[in-house]
C-alpha positions as CSV (number, residue, x, y, z in Angstrom):
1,X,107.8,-118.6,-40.4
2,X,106.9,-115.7,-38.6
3,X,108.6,-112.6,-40.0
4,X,109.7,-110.0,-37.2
5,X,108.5,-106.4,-36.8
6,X,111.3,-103.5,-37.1
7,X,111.4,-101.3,-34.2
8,X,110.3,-97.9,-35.5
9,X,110.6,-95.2,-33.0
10,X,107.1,-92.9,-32.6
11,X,107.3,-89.9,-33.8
12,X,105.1,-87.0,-32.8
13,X,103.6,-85.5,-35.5
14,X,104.1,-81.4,-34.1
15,X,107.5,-82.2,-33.3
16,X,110.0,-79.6,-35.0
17,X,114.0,-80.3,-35.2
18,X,116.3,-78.0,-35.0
19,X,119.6,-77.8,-35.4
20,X,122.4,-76.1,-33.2
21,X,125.3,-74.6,-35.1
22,X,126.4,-72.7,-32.4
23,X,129.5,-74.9,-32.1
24,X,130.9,-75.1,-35.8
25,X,130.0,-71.3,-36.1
26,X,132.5,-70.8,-33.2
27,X,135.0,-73.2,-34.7
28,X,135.0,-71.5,-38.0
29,X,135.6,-68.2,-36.4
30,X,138.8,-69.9,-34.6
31,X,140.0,-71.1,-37.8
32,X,139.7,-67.9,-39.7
33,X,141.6,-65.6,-36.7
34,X,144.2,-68.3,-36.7
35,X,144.4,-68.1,-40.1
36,X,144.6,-64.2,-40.0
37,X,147.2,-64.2,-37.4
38,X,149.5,-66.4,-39.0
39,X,148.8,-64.5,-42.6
40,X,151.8,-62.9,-44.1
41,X,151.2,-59.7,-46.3
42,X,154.6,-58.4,-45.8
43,X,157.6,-59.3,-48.0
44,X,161.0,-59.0,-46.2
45,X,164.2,-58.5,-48.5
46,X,167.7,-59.3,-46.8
47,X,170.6,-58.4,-48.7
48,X,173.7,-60.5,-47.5
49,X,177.1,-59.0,-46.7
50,X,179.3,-59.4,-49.9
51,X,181.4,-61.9,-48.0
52,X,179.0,-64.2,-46.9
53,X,177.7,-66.7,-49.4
54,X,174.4,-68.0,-49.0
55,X,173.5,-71.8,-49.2
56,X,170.6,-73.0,-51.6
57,X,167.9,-74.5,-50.4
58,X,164.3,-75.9,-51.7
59,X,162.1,-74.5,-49.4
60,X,160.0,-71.6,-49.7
61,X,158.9,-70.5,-45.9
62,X,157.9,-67.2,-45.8
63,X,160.0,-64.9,-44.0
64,X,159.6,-62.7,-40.9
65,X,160.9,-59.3,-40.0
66,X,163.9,-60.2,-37.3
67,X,167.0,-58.9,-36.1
68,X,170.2,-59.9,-38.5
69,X,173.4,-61.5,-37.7
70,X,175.7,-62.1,-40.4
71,X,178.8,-64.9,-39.8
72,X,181.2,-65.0,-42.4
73,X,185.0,-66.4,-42.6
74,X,186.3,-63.1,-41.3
75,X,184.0,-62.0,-39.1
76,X,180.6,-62.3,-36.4
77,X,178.3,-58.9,-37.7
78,X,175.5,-57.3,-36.6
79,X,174.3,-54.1,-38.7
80,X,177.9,-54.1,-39.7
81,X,179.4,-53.9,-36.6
82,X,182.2,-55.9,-36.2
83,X,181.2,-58.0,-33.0
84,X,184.0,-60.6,-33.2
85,X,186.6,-62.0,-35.1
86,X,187.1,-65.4,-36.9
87,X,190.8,-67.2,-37.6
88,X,190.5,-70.4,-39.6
89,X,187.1,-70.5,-39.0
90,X,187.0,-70.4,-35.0
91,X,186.4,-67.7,-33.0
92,X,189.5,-66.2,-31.7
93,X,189.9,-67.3,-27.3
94,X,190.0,-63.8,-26.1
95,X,186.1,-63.5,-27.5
96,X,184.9,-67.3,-25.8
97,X,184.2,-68.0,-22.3
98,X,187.0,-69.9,-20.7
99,X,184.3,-72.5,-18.6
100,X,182.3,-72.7,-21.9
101,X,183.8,-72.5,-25.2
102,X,180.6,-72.3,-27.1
103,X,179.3,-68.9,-25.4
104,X,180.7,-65.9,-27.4
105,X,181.0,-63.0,-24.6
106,X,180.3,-59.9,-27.7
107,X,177.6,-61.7,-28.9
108,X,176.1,-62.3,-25.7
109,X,177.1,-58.6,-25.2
110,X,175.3,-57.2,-27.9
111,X,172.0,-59.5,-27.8
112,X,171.5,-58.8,-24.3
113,X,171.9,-55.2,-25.1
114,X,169.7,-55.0,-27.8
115,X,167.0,-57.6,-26.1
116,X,166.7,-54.6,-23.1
117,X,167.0,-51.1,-25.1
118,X,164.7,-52.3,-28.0
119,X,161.0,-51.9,-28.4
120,X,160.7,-53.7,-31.6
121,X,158.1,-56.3,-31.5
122,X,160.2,-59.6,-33.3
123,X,163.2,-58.2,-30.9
124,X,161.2,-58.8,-27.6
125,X,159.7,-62.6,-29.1
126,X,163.6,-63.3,-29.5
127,X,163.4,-63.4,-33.6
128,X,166.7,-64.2,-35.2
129,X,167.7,-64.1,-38.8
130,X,171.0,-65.8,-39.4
131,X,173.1,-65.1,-42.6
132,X,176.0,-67.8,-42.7
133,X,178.4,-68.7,-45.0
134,X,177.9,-71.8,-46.3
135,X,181.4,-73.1,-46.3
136,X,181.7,-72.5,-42.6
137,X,181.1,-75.5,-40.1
138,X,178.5,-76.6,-38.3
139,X,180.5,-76.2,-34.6
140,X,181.0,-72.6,-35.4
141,X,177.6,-71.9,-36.3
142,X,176.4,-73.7,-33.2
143,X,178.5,-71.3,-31.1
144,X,176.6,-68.3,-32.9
145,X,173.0,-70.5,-31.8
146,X,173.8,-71.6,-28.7
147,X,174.8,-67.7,-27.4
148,X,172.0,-66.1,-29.3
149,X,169.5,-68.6,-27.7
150,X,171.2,-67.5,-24.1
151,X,170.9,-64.0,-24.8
152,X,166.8,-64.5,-25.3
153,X,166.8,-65.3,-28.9
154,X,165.4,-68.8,-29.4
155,X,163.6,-68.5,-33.1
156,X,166.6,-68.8,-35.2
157,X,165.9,-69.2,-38.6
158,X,169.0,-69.6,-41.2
159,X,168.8,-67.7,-44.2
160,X,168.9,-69.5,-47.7
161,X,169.0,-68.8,-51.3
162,X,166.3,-70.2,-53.7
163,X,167.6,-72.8,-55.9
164,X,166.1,-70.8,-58.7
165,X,168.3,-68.0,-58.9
């Protein structure tokens, strides 16, 4: 039995390797921008309207600066301007677009107001913070959504309590 040579590859004996790390130096530099960019040094405290109650939740996203919008059993607010009314929790006709009862005309109003005479940064990206009461329904808070989203405000984010307080 004849045993069989392994193929060995020849070497030269001045040859040098080197290696290029070009590539994962530019990679890491990616990561650690991105990881800058989406670093938050900044805590943002939001004190409710006494007549909106908060629901709890688990999570613990951090929170952006963004315009406010508070929705309670009474009434639609933005920086306590009354903006419109609420009757059994539904918004009263006279404030809802007869072809499409979701839109909310003083909402709209305001957002679209605010979205062109504004120079704030989270304004202009059409950032939302939404401060509902938790015992109103989901259909009523979609009407809030769905005009907000119109107006140029697509990041909503609803604001929670902690369930450790």
């Amino acid at each position: 039995m004849s045993r069989r040579r392994r193929y060995t590859p020849e070497l030269k004996k001045n040859s040098n390797i080197t290696v290029n790390i070009t590539s994962l130096t530019d990679m890491f530099t990616v990561m650690l921008v991105f990881l800058l960019q989406t670093y938050n040094t900044s805590e943002v405290q939001i004190e409710p309207p006494k007549d909106v109650r908060l629901p709890s939740s688990k999570s613990e996203s951090v929170l952006t600066q963004s315009y406010q919008i508070s929705l309670s059993q009474d009434a639609l607010k933005a920086n306590n301007e009354v903006l419109a009314e609420l009757k059994n929790n539904e918004f009263e006709t006279k404030d809802q677009e007869e072809k499409d009862p979701n839109f909310i005309k003083p909402l709209f109003a305001h957002l679209d107001k605010k979205m062109k005479e504004n120079s704030d940064k989270n304004v202009k990206e059409g950032k939302l913070s939404l401060l509902v009461d938790k015992a109103l329904p989901y259909l009523t808070i979609k009407k809030v959504m769905y005009t907000a989203s119109m107006a140029g405000f697509p990041q909503i984010k609803l604001i929670t309590t902690s369930q450790n307080q």
